[in-house]
N, C-alpha and C positions, 0 to 999 in steps of 0.2 A: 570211765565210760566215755563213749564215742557217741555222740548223737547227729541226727542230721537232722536239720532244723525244718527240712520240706515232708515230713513226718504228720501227717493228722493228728491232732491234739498233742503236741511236744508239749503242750504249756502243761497237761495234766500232770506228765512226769516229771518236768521240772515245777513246777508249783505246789505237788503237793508233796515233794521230796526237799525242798529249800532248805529246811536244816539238816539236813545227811547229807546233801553234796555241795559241791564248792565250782563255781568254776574256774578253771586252773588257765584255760587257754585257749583260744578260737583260731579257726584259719579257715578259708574258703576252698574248697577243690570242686573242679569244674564234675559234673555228673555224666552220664554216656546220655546221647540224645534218647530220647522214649518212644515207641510208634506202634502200629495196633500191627501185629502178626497173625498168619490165619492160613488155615490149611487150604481152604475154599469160602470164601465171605462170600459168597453170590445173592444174598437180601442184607435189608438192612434195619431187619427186624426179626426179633424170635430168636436170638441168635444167643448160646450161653460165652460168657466173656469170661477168660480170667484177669485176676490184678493184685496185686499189690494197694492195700488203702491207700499208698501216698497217691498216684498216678490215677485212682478210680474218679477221679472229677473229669478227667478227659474224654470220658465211654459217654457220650448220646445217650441220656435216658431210652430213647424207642430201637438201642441197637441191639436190648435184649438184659436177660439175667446175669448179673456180676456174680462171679464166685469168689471171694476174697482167700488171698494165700500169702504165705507169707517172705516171698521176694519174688523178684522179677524172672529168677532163673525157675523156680517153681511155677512158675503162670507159662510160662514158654515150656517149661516138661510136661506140666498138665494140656494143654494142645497138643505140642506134637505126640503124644501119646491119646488122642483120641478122646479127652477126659471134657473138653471144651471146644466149641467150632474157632474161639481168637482170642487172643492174648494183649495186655499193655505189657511190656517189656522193655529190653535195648536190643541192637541189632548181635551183640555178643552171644546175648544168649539166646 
């Protein structure tokens, strides 16, 4: 397994999995910068977001309702497809 450690509660699945796994070996790799993307962000309230749990502490509680999903390319398709008004993402996707 490949984990990344900026993950909300990594500690659950390593803590309560410590005898099934091992760690074998670490390394740091830099991540793509994160930024909030938006078809039209014109208020800064009422607004539905998508995200990624890792990234969802960065959204302004009054910038509106988080939709949690499960990667950043999914939060960037769920907007650009109409599904959300803005996204935490990378600029990639």
């Amino acid at each position: 397994m490949i984990g990344c450690i900026a993950y909300p509660d990594i500690h659950n699945l390593i803590f309560k999995n410590k005898e099934r796994i091992e760690l074998l070996e670490s390394f740091i790799f830099p991540t793509m910068p994160m930024l909030l993307a938006a078809r039209d962000l014109t208020q800064e309230s009422g607004n539905t977001i998508a995200s990624h749990p890792a990234p969802v502490a960065f959204i302004p509680k009054s910038y509106g309702e988080v939709t949690l999903v499960n990667s950043n390319a999914a939060a960037a398709k769920l907007c650009s497809d109409g599904g959300t008004d803005a996204c935490i993402t990378t600029e990639k996707a």
